[in-house]
ROFI-90439 format. One record per residue (C-alpha): residue number from 1; x, y, z; residue in three letters. Coordinates in steps of 0.001 Angstrom, whole numbers, always signed. Layout:
BEGIN
NUM; X; Y; Z; ala
...
//
This chain:
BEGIN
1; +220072; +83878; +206136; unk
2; +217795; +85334; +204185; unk
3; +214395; +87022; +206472; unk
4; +210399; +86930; +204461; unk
5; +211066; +91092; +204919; unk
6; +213923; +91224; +202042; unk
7; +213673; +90304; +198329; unk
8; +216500; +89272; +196525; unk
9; +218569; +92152; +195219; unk
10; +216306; +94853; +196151; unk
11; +215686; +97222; +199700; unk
12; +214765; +95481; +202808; unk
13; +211020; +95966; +203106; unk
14; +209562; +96724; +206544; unk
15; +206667; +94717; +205991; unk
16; +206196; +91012; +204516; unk
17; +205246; +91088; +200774; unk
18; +201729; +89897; +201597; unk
19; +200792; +92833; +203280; unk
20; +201470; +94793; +199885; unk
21; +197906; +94269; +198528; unk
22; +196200; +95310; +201696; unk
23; +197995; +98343; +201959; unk
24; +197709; +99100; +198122; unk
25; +193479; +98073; +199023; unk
26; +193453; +100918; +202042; unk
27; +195447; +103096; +199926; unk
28; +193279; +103037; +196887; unk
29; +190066; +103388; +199380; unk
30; +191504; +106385; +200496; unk
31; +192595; +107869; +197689; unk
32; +188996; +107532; +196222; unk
33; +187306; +108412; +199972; unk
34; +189448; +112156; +200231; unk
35; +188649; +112289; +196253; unk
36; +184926; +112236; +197202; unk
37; +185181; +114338; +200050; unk
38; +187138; +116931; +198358; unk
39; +184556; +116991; +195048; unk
40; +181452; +117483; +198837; unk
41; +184139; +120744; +199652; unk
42; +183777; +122332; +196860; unk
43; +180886; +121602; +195136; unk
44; +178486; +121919; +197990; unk
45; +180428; +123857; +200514; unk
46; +180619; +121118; +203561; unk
47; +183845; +123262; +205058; unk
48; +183718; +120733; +208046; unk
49; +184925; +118076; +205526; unk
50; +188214; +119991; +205567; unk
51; +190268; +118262; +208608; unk
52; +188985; +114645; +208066; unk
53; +190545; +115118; +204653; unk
54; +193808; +116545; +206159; unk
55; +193520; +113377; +208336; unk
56; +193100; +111217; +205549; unk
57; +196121; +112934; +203535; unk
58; +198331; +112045; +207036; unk
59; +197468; +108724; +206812; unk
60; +197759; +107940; +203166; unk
61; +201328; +109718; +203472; unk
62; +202056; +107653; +206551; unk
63; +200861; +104697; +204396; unk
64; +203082; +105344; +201374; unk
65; +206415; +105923; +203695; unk
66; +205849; +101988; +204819; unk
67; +205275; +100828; +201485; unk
68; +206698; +103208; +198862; unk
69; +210237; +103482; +197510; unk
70; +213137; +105058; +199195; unk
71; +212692; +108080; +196977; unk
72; +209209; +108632; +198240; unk
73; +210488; +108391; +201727; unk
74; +213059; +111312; +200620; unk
75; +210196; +114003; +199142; unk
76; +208101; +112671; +202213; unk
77; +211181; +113630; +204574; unk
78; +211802; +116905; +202374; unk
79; +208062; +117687; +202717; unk
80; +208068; +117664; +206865; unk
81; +211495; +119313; +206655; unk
82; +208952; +122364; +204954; unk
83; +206552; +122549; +207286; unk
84; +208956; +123775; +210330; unk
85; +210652; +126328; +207777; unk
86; +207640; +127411; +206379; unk
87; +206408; +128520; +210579; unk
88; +210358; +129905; +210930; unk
89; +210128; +132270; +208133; unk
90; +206821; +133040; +206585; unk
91; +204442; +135714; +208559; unk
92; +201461; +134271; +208111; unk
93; +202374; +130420; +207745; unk
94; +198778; +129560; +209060; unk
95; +197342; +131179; +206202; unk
96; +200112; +129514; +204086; unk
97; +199869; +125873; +205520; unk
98; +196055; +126509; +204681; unk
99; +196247; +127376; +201183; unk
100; +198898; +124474; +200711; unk
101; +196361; +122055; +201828; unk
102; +193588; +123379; +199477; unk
103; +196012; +122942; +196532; unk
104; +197098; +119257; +198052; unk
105; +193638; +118222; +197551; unk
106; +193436; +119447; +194181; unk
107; +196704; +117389; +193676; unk
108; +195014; +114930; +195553; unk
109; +191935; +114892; +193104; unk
110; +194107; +115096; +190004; unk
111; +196227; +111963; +191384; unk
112; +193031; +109686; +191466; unk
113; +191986; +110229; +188752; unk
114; +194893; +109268; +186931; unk
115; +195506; +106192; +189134; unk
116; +192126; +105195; +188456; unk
117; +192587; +105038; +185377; unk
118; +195919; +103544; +185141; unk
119; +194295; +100196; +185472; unk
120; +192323; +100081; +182445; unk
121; +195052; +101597; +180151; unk
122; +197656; +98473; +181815; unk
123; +195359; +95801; +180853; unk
124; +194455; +96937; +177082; unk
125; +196694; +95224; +174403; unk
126; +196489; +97359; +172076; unk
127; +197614; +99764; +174319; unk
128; +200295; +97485; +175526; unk
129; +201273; +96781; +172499; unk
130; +201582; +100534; +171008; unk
131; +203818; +100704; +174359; unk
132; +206472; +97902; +173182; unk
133; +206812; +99111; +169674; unk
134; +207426; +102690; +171195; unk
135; +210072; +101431; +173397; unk
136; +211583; +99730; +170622; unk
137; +212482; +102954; +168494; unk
138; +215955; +104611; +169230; unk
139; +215264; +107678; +171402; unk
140; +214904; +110608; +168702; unk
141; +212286; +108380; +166644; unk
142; +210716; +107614; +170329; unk
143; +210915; +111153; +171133; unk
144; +208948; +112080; +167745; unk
145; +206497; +109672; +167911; unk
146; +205939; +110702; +171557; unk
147; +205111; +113932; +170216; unk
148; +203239; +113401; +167381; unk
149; +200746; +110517; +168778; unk
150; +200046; +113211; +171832; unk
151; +199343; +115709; +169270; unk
152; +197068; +113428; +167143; unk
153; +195552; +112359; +170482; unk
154; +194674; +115696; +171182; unk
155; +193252; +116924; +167914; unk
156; +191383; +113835; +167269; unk
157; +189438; +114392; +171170; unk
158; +188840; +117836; +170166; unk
159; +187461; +116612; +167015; unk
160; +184430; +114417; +169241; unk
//
């Protein structure tokens, strides 16, 4: 008998798939929240903004091990497995943990934006369609055209 927390042929899921939207809402909130917060820390030194990020970073983590893919549940497992190691053998793995957090937000930062502008770039056709003929090509030509439209991409932008 088949349960509303399993879809045909793929994992069990530990929540219903209605929830998936609200979690991808709170996620995406988030994301954009610790994005802001992080831009406040730097730009205008607010220092104090530093652990509500960090708490923000816990939960969106805790977030994508109930939604995400069993391979994000692996780098999220390998990721705790760190932190005890990094306190067994470093000196100073205050100082360490610390400077890792800095550069999380920075990945943090980086990850918005790109997710942010995912959207737009799914619902262009043009876009879309450059994608499908792409895909089409055997994998050298894809390869090659991979490599030259990144190129052209890149002079024409510096061309602006």
């Amino acid at each position: 008998m088949a349960t509303p927390f399993a879809n045909a042929g793929g994992p069990v899921r530990l929540f219903p798939q209605a929830w998936d939207a609200r979690i991808a809402t709170v996620k995406g909130v988030l994301l954009i929240t610790m994005a802001i917060a992080s831009g406040c820390q730097g730009i205008f030194g607010m220092t104090w903004l530093k652990f509500p990020i960090l708490a923000g970073m816990i939960l969106y983590s805790f977030l994508i091990a109930v939604a995400g893919t069993r391979v994000v549940r692996i780098f999220l497992l390998l990721g705790l497995i760190c932190i005890p190691l990094t306190f067994s053998y470093v000196d100073d793995a205050w100082k360490v943990m610390d400077v890792g957090s800095i550069r999380a937000q920075l990945f943090l930062s980086f990850f918005t934006a790109i997710m942010v502008l995912r959207e737009p770039a799914f619902r262009s056709p043009l876009l879309q369609e450059a994608g499908k003929i792409i895909v089409r090509q055997t994998q050298r030509c894809r390869v090659l055209l991979l490599l030259l439209s990144s190129h052209l991409y890149h002079f024409h932008s510096h061309r602006r």
